[in-house]
N, C-alpha and C positions, 0 to 999 in steps of 0.2 A: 299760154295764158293761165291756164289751170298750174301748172307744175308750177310758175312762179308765185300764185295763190298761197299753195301749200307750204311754200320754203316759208313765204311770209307767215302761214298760220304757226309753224315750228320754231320759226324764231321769235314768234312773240311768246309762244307756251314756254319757251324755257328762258325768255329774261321773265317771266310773271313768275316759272317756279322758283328760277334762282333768288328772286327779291323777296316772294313768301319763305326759302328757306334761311333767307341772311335776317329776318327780320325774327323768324323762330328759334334761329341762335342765336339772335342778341336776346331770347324770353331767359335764356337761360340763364341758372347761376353760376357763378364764377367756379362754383368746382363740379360742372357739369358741360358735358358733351353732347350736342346732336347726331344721330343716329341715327342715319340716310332710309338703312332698310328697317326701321320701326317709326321712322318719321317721329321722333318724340327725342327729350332731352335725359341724358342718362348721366348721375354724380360717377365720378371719376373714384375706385380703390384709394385708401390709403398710401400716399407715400408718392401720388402722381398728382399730377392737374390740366386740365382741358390746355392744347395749345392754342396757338394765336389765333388759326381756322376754328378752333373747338368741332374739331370735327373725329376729335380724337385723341387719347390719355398720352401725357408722355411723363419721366420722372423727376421728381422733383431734385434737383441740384444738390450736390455735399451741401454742408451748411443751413440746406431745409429741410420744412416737413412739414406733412398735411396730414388731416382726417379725413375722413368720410366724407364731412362737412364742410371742409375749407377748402380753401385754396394753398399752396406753398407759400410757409412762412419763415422767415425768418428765425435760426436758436438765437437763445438769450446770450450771455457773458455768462461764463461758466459751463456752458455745454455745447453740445456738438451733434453732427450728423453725417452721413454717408449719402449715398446718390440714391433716393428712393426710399428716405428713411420715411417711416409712419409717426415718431416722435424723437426727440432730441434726447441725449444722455449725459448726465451731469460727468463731469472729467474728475477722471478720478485723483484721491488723496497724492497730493504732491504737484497735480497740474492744472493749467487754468487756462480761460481764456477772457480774454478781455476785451473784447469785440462779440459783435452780433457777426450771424451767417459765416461761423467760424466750423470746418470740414477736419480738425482735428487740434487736439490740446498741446500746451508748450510746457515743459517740465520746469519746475522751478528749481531755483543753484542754490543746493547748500550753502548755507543755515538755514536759507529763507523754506517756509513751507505756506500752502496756498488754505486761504481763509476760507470763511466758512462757505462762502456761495462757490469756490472756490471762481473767482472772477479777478485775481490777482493773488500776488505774494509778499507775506510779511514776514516778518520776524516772530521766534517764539514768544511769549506774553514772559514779561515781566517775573522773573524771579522760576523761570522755566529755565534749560537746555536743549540743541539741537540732540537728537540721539538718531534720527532718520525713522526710516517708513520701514525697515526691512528687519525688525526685532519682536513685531507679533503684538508692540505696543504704543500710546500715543508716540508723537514723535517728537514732542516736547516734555523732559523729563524733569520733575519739580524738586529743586534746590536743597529745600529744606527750612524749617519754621525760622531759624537763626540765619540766612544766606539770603544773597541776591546773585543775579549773572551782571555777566561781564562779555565784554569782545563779542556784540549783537550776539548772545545768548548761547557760545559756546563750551562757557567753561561759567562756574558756581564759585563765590568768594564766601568765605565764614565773615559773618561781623566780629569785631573784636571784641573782646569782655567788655562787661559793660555798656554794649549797645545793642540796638534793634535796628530791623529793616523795616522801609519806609518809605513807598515809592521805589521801590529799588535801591534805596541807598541806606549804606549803614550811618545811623546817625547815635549820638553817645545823650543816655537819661541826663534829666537835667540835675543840676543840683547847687549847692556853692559856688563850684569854681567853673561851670559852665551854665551860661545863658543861653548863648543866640546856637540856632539852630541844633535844637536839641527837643527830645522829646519828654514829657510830663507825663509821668507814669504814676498814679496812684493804686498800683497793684498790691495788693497786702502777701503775706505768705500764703505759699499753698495757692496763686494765683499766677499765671503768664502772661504776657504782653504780644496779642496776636492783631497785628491791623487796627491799632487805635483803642483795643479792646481788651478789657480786665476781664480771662477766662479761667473757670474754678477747675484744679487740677482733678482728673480723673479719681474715682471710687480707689482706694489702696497706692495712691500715689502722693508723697509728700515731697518736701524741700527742706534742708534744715532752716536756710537764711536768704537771703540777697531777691533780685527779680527772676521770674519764673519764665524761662522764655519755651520750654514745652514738654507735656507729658506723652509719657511711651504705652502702648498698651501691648507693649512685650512683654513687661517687668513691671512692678514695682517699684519705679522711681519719677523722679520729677527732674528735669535741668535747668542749674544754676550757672549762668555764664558758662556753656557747654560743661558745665561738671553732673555728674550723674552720680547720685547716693544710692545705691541698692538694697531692699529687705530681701534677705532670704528665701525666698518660695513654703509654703507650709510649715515654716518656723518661726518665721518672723513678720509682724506687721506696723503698720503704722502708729503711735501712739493717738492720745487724742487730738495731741494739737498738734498732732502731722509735722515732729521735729525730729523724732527718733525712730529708730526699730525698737521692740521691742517684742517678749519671746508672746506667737499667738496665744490666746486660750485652747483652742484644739490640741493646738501640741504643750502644753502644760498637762493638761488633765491625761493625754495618751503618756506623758514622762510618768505622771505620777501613778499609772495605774501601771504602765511598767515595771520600776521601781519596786511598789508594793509586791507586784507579783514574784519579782527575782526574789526579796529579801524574803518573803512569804519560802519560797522553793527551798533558799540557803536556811531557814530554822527548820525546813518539816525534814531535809535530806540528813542536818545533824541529826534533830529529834531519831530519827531512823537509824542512824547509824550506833549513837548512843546504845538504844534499844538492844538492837543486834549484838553488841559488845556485851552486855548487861545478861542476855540469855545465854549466849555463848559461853561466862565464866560459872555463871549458874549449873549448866551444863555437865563442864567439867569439874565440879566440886561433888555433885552428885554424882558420877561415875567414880572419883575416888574414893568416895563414904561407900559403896559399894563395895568397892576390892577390897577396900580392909574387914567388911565385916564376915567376908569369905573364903578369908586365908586359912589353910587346914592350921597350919603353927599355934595362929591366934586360938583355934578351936580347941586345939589337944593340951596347949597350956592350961586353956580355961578349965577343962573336965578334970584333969589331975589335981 
């Protein structure tokens, strides 16, 4: 009678422990564990989360990740995870993801390259090219102030004379004999037509005539329906009203103090040479007034 006491006092002691300890792991938080031999609730490491028991860390799944503080979550679109990751990592230039709890990124297919969040893939912007990822530079390379692309952004078209890009398309200025869909350009000289917009050609950059569609700051010039006018480098510059070259002041004043100086050179090396001549027959006039005044003949003549 006593022995079966006991079993009954044993088996009530441990349904009361077990229901005090199910009810001390429900105290806990969702990214913490109860901990048998400290009787208390302990947060799970980064990168794990309490199992179903909570009686112990396990890792948190490709696709998620946790802190200190959480529990295993979900990555966003655009990034990813490994089994036990501690945070997500944005998928690199070229690939994407486009779902959530995504455990690795999907490469995008030439032309297309992946946008900014990179959570999918588009095409290069508007008056760009494809050039790819593997050149050390964007991977969309820009056409040019006079161009648009073409064939989803793999190749560059020049507009033709007389027109500008606009939206991507080349359209021709208006004028007389064209109306509809055309663009209205009130650009004056010495100004380009950039995006809607009348801009003032660069410092030492002119145009003789026509619309200004971009200046270089290579050189010295401005373009007129791709034609390029050139001034000279340190010879030549712009006039005032930005129509001609014209020779600098710098190099005027270094011509003329040139100049002066040769011709300066060319009168003092005659003057010199003159000179020289001039002593030299002196010279020898004087040495033969000498000989003759010392010829014994002359002498013996004279005394007889």
């Amino acid at each position: 009678m006593g022995q079966f006491v006991n079993i009954i006092s044993i088996l009530i002691f441990v349904c009361v422990s077990s229901q005090i300890t199910k009810e001390v792991k429900e105290e806990c938080f969702d990214n913490e564990y109860f901990d048998d031999s400290q009787s208390k609730c302990i947060s799970c490491p980064a990168g794990k989360q309490p199992n179903q028991n909570k009686d112990q860390c396990v890792n948190c799944t490709a696709g998620y990740y946790s802190t200190e503080n959480s529990p295993c979550l979900q990555c966003m679109p655009g990034t990813y995870s490994g089994i036990g990751s501690a945070k997500c990592y944005q998928c690199p230039d070229g690939y994407y993801t486009d779902k959530y709890g995504q455990h690795e990124c999907i490469k995008c297919d030439p032309p297309f390259i992946s946008d900014k969040h990179h959570s999918n893939c588009e095409i290069c912007p508007e008056g760009t090219i494809y050039v790819g990822y593997d050149k050390k530079v964007l991977p969309c390379q820009f056409c040019g102030m006079n161009a648009i692309s073409i064939d989803n952004g793999t190749k560059c078209q020049e507009c033709a004379e007389n027109q500008a890009p606009y939206n991507n398309v080349c359209y021709p200025f208006c004028d007389d004999n064209i109306q509809h869909q055309c663009l209205v350009s009130n650009c004056s000289e010495n100004q380009y037509y950039n995006a809607g917009e009348c801009e003032s050609c660069l410092d030492g950059h002119y145009c003789k005539h026509g619309i200004l569609y971009d200046c270089s700051e290579l050189d010295n010039s401005c373009c007129r329906n791709n034609e390029i006018t050139h001034c000279t480098p340190f010879i030549q510059t712009p006039n005032s009203n930005y129509s001609e070259c014209e020779l600098s002041l710098p190099f005027i004043s270094v011509l003329i103090v040139s100049v002066t100086f040769i011709c300066a050179f060319i009168v003092i090396f005659i003057v010199f040479v003159i000179t020289k001549l001039v002593v030299q027959k002196k010279a020898i006039d004087f040495s033969q007034n000498n000989a003759q005044e010392t010829d014994p003949t002359k002498v013996y003549l004279l005394s007889f």
